[in-house]
C-alpha positions as CSV (number, residue, x, y, z in Angstrom):
1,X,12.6,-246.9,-105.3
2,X,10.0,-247.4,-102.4
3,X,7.3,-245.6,-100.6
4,X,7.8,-245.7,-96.7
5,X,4.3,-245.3,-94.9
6,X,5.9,-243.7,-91.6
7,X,3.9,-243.5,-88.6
8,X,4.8,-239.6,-87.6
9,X,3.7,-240.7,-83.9
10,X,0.9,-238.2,-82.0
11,X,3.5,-235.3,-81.9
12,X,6.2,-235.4,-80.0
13,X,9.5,-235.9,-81.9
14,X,11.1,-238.4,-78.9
15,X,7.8,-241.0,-79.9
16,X,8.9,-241.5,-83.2
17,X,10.0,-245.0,-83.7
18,X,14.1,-244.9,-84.8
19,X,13.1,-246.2,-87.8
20,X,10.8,-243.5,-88.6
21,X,13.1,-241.2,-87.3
22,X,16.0,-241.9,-89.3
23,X,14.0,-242.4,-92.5
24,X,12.4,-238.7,-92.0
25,X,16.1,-237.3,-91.4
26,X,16.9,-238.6,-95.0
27,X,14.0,-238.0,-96.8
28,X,14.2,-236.9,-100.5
29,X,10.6,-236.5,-100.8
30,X,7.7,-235.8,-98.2
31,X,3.9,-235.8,-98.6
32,X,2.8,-235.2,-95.3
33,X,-0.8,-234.7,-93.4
34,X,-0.3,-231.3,-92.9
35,X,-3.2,-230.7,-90.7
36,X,-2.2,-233.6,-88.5
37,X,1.6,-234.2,-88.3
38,X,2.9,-232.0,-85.6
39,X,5.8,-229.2,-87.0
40,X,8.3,-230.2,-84.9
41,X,8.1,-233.7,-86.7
42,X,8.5,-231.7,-90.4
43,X,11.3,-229.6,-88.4
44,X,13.8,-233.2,-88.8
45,X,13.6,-233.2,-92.0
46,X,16.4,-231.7,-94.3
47,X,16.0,-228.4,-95.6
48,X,16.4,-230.0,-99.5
49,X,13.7,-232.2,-98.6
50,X,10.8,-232.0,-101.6
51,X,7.2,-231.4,-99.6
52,X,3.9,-231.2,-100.4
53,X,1.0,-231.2,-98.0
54,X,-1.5,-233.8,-98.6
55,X,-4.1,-232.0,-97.2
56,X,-4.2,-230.4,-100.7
57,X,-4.6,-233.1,-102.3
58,X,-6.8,-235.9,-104.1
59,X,-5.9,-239.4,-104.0
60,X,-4.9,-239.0,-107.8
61,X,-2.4,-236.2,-107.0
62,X,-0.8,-238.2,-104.6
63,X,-0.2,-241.4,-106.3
64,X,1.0,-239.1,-109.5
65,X,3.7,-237.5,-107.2
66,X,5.0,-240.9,-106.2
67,X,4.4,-242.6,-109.9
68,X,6.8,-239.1,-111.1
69,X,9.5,-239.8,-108.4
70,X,9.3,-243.6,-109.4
71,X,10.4,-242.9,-112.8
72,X,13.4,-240.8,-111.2
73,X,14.4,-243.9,-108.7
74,X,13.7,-241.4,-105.7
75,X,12.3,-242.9,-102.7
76,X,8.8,-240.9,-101.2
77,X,8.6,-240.7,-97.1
78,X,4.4,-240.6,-96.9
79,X,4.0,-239.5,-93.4
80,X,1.1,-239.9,-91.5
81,X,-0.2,-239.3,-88.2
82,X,-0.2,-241.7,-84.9
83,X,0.1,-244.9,-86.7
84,X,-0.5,-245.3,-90.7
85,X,-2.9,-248.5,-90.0
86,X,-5.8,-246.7,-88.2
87,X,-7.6,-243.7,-90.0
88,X,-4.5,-243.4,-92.4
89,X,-6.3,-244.0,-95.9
90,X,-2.9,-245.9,-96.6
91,X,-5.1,-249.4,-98.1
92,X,-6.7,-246.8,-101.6
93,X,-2.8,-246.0,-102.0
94,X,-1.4,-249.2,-101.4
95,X,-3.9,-250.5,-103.9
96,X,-2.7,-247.7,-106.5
97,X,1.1,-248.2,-105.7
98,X,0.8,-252.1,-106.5
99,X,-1.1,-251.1,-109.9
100,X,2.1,-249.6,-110.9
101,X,4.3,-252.0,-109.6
102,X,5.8,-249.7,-106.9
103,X,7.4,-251.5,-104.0
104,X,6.1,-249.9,-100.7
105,X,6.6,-250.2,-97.0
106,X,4.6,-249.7,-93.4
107,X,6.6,-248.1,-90.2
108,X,4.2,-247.9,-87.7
109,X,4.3,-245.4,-85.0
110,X,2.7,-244.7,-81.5
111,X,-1.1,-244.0,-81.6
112,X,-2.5,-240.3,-80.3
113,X,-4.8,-242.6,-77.8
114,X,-1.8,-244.1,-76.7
115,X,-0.2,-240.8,-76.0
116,X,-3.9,-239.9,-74.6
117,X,-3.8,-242.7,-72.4
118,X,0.1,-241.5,-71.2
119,X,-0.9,-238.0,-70.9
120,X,-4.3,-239.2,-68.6
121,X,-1.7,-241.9,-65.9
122,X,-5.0,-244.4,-67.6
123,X,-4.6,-248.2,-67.7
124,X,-7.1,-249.0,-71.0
125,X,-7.6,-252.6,-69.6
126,X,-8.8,-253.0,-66.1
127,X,-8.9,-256.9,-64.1
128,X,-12.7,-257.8,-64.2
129,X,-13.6,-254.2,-65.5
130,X,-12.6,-254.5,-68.8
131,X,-9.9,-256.3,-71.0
132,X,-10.7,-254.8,-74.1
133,X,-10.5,-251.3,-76.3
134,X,-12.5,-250.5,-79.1
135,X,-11.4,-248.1,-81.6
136,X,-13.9,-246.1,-83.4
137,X,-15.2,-242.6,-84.4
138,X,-18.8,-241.4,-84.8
139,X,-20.6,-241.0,-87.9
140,X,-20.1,-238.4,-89.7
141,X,-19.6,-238.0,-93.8
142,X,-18.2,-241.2,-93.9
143,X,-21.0,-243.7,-92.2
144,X,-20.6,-246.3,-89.7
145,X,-20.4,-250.1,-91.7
146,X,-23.7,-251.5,-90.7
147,X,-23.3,-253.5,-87.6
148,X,-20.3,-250.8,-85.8
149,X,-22.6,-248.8,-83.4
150,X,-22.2,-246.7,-80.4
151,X,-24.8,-248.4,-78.8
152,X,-23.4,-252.0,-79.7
153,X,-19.9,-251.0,-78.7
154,X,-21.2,-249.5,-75.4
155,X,-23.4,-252.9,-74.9
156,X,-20.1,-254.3,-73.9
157,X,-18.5,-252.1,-71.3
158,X,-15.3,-251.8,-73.1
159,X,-13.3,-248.9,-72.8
160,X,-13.8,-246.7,-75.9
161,X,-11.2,-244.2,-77.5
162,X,-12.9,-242.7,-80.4
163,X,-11.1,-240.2,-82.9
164,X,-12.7,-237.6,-85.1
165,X,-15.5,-237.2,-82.3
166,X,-14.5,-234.2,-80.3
167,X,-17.2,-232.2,-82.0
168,X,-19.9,-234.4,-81.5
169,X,-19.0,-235.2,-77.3
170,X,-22.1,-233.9,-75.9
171,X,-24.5,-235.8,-77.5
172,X,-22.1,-238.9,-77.6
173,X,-21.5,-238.8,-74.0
174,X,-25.4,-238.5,-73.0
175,X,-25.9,-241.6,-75.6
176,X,-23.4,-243.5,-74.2
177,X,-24.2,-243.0,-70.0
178,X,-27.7,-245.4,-71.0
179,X,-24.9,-247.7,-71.1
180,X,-21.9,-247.3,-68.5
181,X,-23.9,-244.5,-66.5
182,X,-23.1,-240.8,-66.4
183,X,-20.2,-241.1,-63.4
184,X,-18.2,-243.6,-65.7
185,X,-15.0,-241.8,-66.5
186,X,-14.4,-240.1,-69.0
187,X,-11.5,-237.4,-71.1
188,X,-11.0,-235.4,-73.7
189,X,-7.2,-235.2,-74.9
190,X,-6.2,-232.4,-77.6
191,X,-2.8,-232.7,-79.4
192,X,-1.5,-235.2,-77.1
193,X,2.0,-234.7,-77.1
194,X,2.3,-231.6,-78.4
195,X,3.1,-228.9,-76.5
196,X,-0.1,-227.3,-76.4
197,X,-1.7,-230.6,-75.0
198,X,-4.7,-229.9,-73.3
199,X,-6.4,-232.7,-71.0
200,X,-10.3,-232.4,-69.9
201,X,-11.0,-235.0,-67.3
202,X,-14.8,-235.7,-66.1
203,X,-17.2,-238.0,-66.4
204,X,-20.1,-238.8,-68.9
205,X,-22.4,-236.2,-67.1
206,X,-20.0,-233.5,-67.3
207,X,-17.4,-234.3,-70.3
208,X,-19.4,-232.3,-72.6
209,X,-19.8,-229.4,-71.1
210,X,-16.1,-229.2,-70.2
211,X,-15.1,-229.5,-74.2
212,X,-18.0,-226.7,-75.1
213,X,-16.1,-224.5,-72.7
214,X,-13.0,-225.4,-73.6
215,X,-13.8,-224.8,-77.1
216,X,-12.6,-227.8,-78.3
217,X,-13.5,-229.5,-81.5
218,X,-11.0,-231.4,-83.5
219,X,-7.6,-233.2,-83.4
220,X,-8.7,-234.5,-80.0
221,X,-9.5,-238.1,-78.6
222,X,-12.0,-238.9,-76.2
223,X,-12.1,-241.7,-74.1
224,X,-14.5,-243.2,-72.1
225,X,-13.3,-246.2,-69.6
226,X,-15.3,-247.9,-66.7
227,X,-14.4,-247.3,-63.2
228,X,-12.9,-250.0,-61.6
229,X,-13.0,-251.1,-57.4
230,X,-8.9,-251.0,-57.4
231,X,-8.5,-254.9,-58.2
232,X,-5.4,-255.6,-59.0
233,X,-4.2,-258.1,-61.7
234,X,-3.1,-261.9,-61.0
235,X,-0.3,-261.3,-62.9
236,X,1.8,-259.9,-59.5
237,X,-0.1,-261.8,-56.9
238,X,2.0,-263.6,-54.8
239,X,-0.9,-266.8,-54.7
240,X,-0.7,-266.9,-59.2
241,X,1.6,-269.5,-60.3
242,X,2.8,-269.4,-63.8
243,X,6.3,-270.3,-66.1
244,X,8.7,-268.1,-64.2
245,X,7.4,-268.3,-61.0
246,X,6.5,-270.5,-58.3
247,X,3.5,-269.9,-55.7
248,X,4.5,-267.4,-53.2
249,X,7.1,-266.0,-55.1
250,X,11.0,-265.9,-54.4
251,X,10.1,-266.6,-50.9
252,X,7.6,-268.9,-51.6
């Protein structure tokens, strides 16, 4: 018997890994994030398929469902959204599954800010703009670790694609434009994915007002990323030399 931690992807059935794919097709047993996991991903799985919304549930519940279809040698699919490494709670379980001595597993899956990124035509790392991406959220119930900041986050001029925030992107974005200014870009994805995707594109002066009206509030991502001048990268200049090619190219 083992517990799969499948990545259910940001909602479109076709960006599920085929690994996750085939191991949702054959599951016995499902606890899924109802509120997050899109119902087209539930729709694979078989009608005999034993589900339960973990929505519902306490962390106690869970691991009781999974220590009950250990004893009966079942395998349990826990499907999570995007991928089950960021925001997916899956380090409390694994810590209760090896107390038991239950074998697990992790299939990631494809992030909702990738899928954000897709859905917005956005390159998250820009030549001499920026070459990194921080992944966050704002405060909330659950406080920031001491040290992980807006404002030190923003200090670098990374782009920023921050999850469980939608609700709080008018004060975010006027706290962040004392750092990349208020024409740096900036979007608001909902479901990305899914087929009611919505995409909100501005800037840091305008984002917020653009969500209000949209009505917006949750089970979005919003991004922030620097302008850049329309550098290109070395990577495909013709003058950058590296293992597989020469200076100049083919006709170099």
């Amino acid at each position: 018997m083992k517990v799969y931690f499948v990545g259910a992807g940001p909602g479109d059935p076709e960006l599920l890994t085929r690994k996750a794919d085939r191991l949702i097709k054959g599951a016995p047993i499902c606890i899924y994030a109802g509120s997050l996991v899109s119902p087209a991903i539930l729709n694979l799985m078989p009608s005999s398929t034993q589900r339960h919304d973990s929505a519902r549930l306490t962390l106690k519940e869970v691991i009781d469902l999974i220590v009950e279809a250990s004893k009966a040698g079942v395998d349990v699919i826990r499907l999570h959204s995007g991928d089950p490494s960021i925001y997916g709670a899956i380090g409390e379980q694994i810590i209760e599954l090896e107390k038991h001595g239950i074998a697990y597993e992790v299939v990631p899956g494809v992030s909702s800010f990738q899928a954000a990124a897709a859905a917005l035509g956005w390159e998250l790392t820009v030549p001499e703009v920026s070459q990194s991406i921080i992944l966050t959220r704002s405060p909330g119930r659950t406080p920031m670790p001491k040290g992980e900041s807006l404002e030190s986050f923003a200090k670098t001029g990374a782009t920023l694609c921050l999850f469980l925030s939608t609700h709080a992107v008018q004060p975010l974005a006027k706290s962040l434009a004392e750092h990349y200014g208020d024409s740096c870009s900036a979007a608001v994805v909902y479901h990305a994915s899914w087929p009611d995707e919505r995409v909100l594109v501005g800037d840091l002066s305008d984002i917020g007002a653009k969500v209000k009206e949209a009505g917006i509030s949750k089970t979005a991502i919003f991004l922030v990323k620097r302008r850049g001048d329309g550098s290109a990268s070395r990577l495909y200049d013709p003058n950058f030399e590296h293992g597989f090619r020469q200076k100049g190219g083919l006709d170099g």
